[in-house]
C-alpha positions as CSV (number, residue, x, y, z in Angstrom):
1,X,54.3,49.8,74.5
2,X,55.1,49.4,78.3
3,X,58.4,50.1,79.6
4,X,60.3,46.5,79.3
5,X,62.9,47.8,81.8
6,X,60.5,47.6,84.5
7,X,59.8,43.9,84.0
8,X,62.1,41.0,84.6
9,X,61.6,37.9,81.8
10,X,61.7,34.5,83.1
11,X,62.4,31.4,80.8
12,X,62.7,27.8,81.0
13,X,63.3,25.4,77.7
14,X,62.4,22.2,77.1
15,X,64.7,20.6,74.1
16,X,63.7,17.5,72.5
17,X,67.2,15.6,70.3
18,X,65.8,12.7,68.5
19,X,68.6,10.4,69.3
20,X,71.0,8.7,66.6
21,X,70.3,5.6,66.9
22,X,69.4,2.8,63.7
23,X,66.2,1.8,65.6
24,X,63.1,3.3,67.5
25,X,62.9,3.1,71.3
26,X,60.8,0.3,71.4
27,X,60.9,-1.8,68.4
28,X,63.2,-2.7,65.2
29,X,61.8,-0.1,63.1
30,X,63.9,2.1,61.2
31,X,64.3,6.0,62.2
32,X,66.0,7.2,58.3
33,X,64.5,10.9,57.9
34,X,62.9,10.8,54.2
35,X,61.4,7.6,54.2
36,X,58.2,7.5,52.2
37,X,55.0,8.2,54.6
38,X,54.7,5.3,56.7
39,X,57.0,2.9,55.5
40,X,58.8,3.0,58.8
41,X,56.1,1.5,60.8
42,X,55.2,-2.0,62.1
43,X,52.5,-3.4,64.5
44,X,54.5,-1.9,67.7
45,X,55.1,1.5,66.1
46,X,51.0,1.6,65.8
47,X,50.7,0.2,68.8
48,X,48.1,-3.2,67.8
49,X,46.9,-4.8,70.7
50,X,49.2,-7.3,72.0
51,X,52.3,-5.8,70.7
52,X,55.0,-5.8,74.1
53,X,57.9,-3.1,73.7
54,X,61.4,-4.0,74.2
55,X,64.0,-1.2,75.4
56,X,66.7,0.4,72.8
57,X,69.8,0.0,75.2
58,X,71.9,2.2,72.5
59,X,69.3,5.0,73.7
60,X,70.1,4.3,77.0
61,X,73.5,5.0,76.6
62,X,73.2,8.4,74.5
63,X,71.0,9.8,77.0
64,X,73.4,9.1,79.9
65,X,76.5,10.1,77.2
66,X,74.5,13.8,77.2
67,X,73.7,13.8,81.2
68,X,77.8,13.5,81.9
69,X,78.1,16.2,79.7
70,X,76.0,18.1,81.4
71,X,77.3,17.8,85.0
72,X,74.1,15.4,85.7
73,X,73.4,13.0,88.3
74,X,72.7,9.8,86.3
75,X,69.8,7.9,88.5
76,X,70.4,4.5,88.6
77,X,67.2,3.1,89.2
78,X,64.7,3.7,86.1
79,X,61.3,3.0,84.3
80,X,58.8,4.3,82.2
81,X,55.5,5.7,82.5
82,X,52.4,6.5,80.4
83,X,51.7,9.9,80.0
84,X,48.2,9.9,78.8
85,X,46.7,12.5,76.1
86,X,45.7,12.2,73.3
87,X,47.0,13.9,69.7
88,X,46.1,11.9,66.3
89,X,49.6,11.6,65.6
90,X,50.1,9.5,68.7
91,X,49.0,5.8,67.4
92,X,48.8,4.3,71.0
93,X,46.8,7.2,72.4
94,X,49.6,7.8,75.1
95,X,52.9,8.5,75.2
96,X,55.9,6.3,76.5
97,X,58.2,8.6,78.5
98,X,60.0,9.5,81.9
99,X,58.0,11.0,85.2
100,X,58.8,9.9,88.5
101,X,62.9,8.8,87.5
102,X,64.6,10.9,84.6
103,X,67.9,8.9,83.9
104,X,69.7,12.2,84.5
105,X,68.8,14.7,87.2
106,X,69.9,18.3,87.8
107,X,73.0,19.8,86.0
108,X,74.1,22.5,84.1
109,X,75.4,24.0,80.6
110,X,77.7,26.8,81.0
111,X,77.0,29.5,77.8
112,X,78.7,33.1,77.5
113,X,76.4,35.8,77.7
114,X,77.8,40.0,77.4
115,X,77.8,39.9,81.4
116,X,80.4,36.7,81.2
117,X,80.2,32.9,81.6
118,X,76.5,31.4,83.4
119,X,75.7,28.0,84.3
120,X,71.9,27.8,83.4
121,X,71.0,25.1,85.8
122,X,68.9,21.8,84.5
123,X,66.1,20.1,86.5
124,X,66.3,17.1,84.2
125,X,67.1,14.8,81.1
126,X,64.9,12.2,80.4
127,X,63.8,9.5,77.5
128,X,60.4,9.5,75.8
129,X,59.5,8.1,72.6
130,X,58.3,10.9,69.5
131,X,55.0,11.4,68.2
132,X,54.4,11.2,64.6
133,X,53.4,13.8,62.4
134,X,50.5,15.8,61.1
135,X,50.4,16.5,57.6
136,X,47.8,19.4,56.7
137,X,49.0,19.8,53.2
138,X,48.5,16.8,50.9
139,X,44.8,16.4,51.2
140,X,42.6,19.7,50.9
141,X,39.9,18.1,53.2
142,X,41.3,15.7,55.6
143,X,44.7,16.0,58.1
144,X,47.2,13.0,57.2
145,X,49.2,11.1,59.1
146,X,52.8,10.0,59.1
147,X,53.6,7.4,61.6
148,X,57.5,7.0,60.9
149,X,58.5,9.3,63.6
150,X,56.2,7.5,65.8
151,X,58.4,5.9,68.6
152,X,61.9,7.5,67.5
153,X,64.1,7.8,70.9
154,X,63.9,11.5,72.3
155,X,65.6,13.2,75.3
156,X,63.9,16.0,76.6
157,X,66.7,18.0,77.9
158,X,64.6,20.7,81.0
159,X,66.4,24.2,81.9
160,X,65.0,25.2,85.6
161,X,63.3,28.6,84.7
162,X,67.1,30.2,84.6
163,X,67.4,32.3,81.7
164,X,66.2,35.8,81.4
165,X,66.5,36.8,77.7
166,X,65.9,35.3,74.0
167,X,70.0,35.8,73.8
168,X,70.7,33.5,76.6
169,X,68.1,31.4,75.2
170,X,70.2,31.6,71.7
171,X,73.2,30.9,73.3
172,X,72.0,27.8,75.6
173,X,70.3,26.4,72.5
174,X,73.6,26.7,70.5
175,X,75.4,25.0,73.4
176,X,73.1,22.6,73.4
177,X,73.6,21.7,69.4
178,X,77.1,21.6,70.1
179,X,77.2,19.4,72.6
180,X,74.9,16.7,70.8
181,X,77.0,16.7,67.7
182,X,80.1,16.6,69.5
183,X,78.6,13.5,71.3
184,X,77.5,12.4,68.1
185,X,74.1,11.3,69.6
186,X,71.8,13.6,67.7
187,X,73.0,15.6,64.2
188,X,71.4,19.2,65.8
189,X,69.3,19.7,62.5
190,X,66.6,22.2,63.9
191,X,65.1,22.4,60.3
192,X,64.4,18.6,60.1
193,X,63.3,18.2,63.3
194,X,65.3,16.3,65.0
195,X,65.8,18.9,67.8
196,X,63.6,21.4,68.0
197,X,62.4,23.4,71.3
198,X,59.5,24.4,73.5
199,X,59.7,27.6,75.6
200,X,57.9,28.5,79.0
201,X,58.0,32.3,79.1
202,X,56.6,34.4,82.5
203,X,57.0,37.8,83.1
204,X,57.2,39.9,86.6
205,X,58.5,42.9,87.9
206,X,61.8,43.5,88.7
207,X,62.6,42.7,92.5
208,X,59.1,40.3,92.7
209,X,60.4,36.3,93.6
210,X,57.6,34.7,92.7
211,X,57.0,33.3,89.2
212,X,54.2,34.9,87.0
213,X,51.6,33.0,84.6
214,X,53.8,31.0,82.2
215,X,52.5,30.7,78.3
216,X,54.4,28.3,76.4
217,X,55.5,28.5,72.9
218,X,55.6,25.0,71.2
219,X,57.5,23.5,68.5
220,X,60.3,26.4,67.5
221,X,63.0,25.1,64.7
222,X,65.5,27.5,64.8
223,X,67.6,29.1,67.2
224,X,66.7,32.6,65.6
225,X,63.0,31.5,66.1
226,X,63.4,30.5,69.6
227,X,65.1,34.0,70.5
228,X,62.3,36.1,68.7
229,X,59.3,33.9,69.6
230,X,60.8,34.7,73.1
231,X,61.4,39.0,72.7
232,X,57.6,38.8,70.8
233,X,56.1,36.8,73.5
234,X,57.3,38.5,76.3
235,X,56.7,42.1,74.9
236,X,53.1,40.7,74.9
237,X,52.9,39.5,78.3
238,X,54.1,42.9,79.7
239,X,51.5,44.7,77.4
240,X,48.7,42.6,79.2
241,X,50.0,43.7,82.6
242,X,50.3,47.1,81.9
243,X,46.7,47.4,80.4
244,X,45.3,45.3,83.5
245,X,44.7,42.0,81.9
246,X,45.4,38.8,82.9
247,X,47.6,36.4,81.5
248,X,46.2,32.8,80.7
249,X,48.8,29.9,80.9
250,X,48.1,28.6,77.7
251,X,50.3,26.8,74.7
252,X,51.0,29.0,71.8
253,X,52.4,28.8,68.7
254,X,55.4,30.8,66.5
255,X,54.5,32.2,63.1
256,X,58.1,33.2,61.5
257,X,56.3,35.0,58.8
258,X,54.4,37.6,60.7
259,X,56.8,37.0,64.3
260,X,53.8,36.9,66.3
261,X,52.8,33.8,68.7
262,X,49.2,32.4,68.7
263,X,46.9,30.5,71.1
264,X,46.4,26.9,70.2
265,X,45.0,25.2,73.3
266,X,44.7,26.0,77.5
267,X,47.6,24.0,78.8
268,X,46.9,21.2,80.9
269,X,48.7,20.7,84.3
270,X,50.8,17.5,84.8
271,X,47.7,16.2,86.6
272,X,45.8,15.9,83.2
273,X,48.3,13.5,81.9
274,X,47.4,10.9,84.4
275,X,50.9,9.3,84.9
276,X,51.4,5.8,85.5
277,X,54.3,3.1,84.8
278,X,54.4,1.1,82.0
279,X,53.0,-1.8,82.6
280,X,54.8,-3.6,79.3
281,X,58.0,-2.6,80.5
282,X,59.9,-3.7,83.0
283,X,61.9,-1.4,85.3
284,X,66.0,-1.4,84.4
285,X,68.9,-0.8,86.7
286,X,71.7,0.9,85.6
287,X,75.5,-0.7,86.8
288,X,78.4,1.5,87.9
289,X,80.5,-0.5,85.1
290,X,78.0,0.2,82.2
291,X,78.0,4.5,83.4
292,X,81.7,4.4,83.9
293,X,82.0,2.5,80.1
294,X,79.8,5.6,78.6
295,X,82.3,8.1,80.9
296,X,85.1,6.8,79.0
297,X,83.8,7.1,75.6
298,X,82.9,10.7,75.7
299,X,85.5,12.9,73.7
300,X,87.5,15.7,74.4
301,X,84.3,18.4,74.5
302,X,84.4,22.0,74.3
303,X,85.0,23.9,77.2
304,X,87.9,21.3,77.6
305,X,89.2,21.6,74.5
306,X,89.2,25.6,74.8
307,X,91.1,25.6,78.1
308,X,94.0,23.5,76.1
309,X,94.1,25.4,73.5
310,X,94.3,28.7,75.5
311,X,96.7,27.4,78.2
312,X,98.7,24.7,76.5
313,X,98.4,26.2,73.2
314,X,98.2,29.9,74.0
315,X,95.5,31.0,71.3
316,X,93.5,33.4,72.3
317,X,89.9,32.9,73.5
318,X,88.7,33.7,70.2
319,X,90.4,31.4,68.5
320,X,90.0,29.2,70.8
321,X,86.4,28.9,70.6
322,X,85.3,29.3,66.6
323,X,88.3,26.3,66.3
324,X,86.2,24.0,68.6
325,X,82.5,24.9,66.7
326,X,82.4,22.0,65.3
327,X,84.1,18.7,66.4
328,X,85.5,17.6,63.4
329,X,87.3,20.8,62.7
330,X,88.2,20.5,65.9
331,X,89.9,17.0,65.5
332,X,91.4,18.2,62.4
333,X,93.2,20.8,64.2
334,X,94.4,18.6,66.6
335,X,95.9,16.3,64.5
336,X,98.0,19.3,62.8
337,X,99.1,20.2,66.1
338,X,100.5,16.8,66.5
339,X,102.8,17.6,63.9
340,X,103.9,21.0,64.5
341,X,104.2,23.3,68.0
342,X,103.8,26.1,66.0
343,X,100.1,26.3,67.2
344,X,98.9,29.5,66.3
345,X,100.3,29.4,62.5
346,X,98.8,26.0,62.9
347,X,95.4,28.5,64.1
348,X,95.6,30.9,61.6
349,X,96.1,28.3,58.4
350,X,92.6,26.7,60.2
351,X,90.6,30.2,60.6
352,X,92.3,31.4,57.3
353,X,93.1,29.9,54.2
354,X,91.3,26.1,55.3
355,X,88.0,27.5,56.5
356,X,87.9,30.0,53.5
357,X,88.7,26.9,51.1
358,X,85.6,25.1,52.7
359,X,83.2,27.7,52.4
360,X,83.8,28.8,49.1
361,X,83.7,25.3,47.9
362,X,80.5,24.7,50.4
363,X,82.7,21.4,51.8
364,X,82.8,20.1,55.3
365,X,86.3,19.5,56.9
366,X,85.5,15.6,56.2
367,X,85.7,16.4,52.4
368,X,89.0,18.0,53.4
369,X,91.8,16.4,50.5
370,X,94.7,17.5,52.2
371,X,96.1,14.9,55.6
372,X,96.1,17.6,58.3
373,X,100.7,16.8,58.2
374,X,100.2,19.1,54.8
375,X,99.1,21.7,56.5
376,X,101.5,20.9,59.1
377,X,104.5,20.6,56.2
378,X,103.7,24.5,55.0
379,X,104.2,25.6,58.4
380,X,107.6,23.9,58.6
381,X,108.3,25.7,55.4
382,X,107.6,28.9,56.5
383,X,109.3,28.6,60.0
384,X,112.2,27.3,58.2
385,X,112.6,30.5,55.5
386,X,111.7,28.8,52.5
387,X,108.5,30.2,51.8
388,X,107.0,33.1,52.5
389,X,103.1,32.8,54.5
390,X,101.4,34.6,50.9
391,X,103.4,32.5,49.0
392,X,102.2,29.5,50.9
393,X,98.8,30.1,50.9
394,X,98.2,32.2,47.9
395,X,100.4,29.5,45.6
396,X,101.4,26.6,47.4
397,X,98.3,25.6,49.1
398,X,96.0,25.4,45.8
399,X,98.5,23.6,43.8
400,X,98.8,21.0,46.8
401,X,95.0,20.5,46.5
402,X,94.8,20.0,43.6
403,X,98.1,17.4,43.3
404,X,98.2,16.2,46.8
405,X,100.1,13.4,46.0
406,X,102.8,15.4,46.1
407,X,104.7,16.9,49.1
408,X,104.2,21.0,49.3
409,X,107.9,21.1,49.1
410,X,108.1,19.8,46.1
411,X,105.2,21.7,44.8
412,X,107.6,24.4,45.7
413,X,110.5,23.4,44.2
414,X,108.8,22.5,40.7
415,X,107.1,26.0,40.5
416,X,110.6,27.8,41.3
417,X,108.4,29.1,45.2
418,X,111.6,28.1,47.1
419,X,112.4,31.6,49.2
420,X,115.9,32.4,48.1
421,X,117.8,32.8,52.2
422,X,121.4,33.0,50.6
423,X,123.2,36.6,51.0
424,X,125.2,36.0,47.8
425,X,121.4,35.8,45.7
426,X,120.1,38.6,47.6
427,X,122.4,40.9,47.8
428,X,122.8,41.9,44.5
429,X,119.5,43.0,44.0
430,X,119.4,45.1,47.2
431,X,122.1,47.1,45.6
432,X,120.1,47.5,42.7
433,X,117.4,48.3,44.2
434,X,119.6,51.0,46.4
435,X,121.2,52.6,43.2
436,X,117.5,52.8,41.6
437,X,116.0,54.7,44.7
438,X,119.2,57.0,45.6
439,X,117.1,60.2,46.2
440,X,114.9,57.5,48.7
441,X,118.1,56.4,50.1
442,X,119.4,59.9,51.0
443,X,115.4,60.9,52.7
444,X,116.0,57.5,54.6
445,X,119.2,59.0,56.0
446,X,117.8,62.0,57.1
447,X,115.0,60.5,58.7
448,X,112.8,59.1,56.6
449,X,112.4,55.8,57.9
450,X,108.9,54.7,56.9
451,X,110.8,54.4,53.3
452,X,112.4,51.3,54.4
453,X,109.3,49.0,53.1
454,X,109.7,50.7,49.3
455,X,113.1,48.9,49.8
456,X,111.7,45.6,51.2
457,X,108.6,45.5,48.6
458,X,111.3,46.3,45.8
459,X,113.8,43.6,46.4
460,X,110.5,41.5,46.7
461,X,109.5,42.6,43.5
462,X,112.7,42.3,41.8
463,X,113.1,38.5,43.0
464,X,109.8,37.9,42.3
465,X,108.4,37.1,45.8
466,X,111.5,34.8,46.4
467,X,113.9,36.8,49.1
468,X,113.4,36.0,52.3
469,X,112.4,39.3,53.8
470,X,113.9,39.0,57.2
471,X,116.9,38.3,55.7
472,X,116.1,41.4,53.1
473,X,115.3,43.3,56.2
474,X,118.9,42.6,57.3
475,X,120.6,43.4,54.5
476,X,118.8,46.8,53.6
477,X,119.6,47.9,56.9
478,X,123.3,46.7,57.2
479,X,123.7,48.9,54.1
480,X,121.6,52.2,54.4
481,X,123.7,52.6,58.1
482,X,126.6,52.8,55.5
């Protein structure tokens, strides 16, 4: 094996998000996932002669939607163009997509690597209609065809050749995901297809400006198959190098099983697709009103939300950033934040006993049964003294879901939880609990203070988790100066 430190790797993705839409980019038809084989179809999705497309304006708008949110210039002036190759799974033996005018040009996504923050730059987003699909297991004999993805909206969202290892590659592709579902244009689900990635690998030594021969790898539906599709590819091209081969720019494809990438066809050059625009479609010209609409519909999106929460909020970075994963959990911290400014109790219920309640029951924070002002209403308990935090989460917080009708206060109060924060209840027992450990009292005195938590976990003990501690704290040491 060659020595990879001597090489530089150069990467460019391509990420296709079907869009979210009820309808297919040209026609009526139905884009449901799990629809019988060709059920979604109808004279325009198969593309019979003298069928005339019309445009899916919803499309329209989730494309621009994702080219705000990627710092994009949106380019008002737009139309489509045949790209022209053929596949079987492609019923009008060309494509409908984007050349000459992507809707959104140029652009970044900003994703954290281990040297700090990069903005991997974008040459483009653009719309183009999907292929169908090849099915090589139903008939032993003969390929089948499935036209109902045939026509569903696409963007094809085009790094420039920016990042330089399959972890930036992860971590863009993650960004990516989180940024569609957060838009609520695409639902991110690699393993369904409905965004899946193509990666244009090159390799050259370090120093050298010029780009080498580029293979891509098509088709990868994971992010942990687009990292190691990239490290296995690239470890190839450097082997050819250093044995004095030449590299062919060629497509190739990803077999998870073994991890190694194979040939499937020379790649053609955007000459071979022999553009030209759609003749069935008119161009379409996109008002400053209609972009400024779509502006103001776009939520609160992560690296917003994480400069909040770390400024306004003062969470850490950390917290910051698994809180806004995912945009409903997100939202649902928000809205417990509108009812407390204790933010980072309102943080660590979130990260701690909410998150651990949703993966052990395998639920979504949607399937949440507690109103985010419960979780709110155990903080104010706790800030006020009358529960302890284990009490809260380890008692209080199961009984509320599973009765939350009720208020966690009076949860509280009908289980007998209500911390006891009255000197004339808790003194008594740290007296007892004084007289019990005398030797331990008289090792305190001389210097022994690591013994005051056998007082503190005694009294606790002895009132059966009900003393409030800082007040316990108080009183133990009031007395033991005596």
């Amino acid at each position: 094996m060659a020595n990879n430190d001597q090489y530089e790797v150069v990467i460019g993705l391509e990420v296709h998000a079907q869009l979210q839409t009820s309808s297919k980019l040209f026609c009526g038809d139905s884009i449901a996932f799990g629809a019988e084989p060709n059920t979604n179809v109808s004279p325009i999705t198969l593309g019979h002669p003298g069928t005339l497309p019309k445009m899916n304006k919803k499309a329209i708008e989730f494309a621009i939607k994702m080219g705000i949110a990627c710092h994009c210039e949106i380019e008002q002036y737009n139309y489509f163009a045949r790209k022209n190759y053929f596949y079987p799974d492609l019923p009008k033996g060309y494509q409908v997509s984007q050349h000459t005018t992507p809707v959104c040009k140029g652009g970044y996504v900003k994703i954290k690597t281990q040297h700090g923050e990069k903005n991997v730059q974008l040459n483009r987003i653009h719309m183009e209609e999907d292929a169908g699909k090849s099915l090589h297991d139903v008939d032993e004999a003969n390929t089948c065809i499935d036209y109902n993805r045939a026509g569903t909206p696409l963007i094809e969202i085009v790094t420039e050749p920016d990042l330089r290892s399959g972890d930036e590659a992860f971590a863009y592709i993650s960004e990516i995901r989180k940024l569609v579902r957060y838009l609520e244009i695409c639902d991110g689900n690699m393993e369904e297809g409905s965004l899946r990635c193509d990666a244009n690998i090159s390799v050259r030594k370090k120093g050298d400006t010029l780009l080498g021969t580029k293979v891509e790898v098509k088709n990868l539906n994971s992010i942990r198959n687009v990292k190691r599709a990239i490290e296995t590819e690239a470890a190839r091209l450097i082997d050819i190098l250093e044995t004095g081969g030449t590299i062919i720019q060629q497509t190739r494809s990803f077999d998870a099983n073994t991890g190694t990438t194979f040939a499937t066809r020379d790649k053609e050059d955007a000459d071979d697709y022999r553009y030209f625009a759609e003749p069935d479609l008119t161009p379409f010209h996109l008002q400053d009103e209609f972009i400024e609409r779509i502006k103001r519909s776009i939520p609160s999106l992560p690296e917003e939300r994480i400069e909040k929460y770390t400024t306004t909020f003062q969470l850490s970075v950390y917290d910051a950033t698994v809180l806004t994963e995912e945009k409903a959990f997100a939202d649902y911290f928000e809205h417990v934040t509108l009812h407390t400014t204790n933010y980072k109790a309102a943080a660590n219920w979130m990260l701690g006993p909410v998150k651990s309640w949703l993966n052990e029951n395998e639920k979504a924070i949607t399937d949440m049964p507690l109103q985010p002002e419960q979780i709110a209403s155990l903080i104010g308990l706790i800030d006020a003294g009358k529960l302890s935090f284990s009490v809260a989460s380890g008692k209080v917080f199961p009984a509320l879901l599973l009765e939350s009708g009720k208020t966690a206060e009076q949860i509280a109060i009908d289980n007998n939880l209500l911390q006891q924060s009255d000197v004339s209840a808790i003194g008594p027992i740290v007296d007892r609990v004084l007289e019990k450990f005398a030797d331990k009292v008289t090792e305190y005195k001389k210097g022994k203070k690591g013994l005051l938590s056998l007082f503190v976990g005694e009294v606790m003990k002895q009132s059966k988790g009900k003393a409030d501690p800082k007040l316990t704290n108080e009183l133990l040491l009031e007395k033991l100066k005596s």
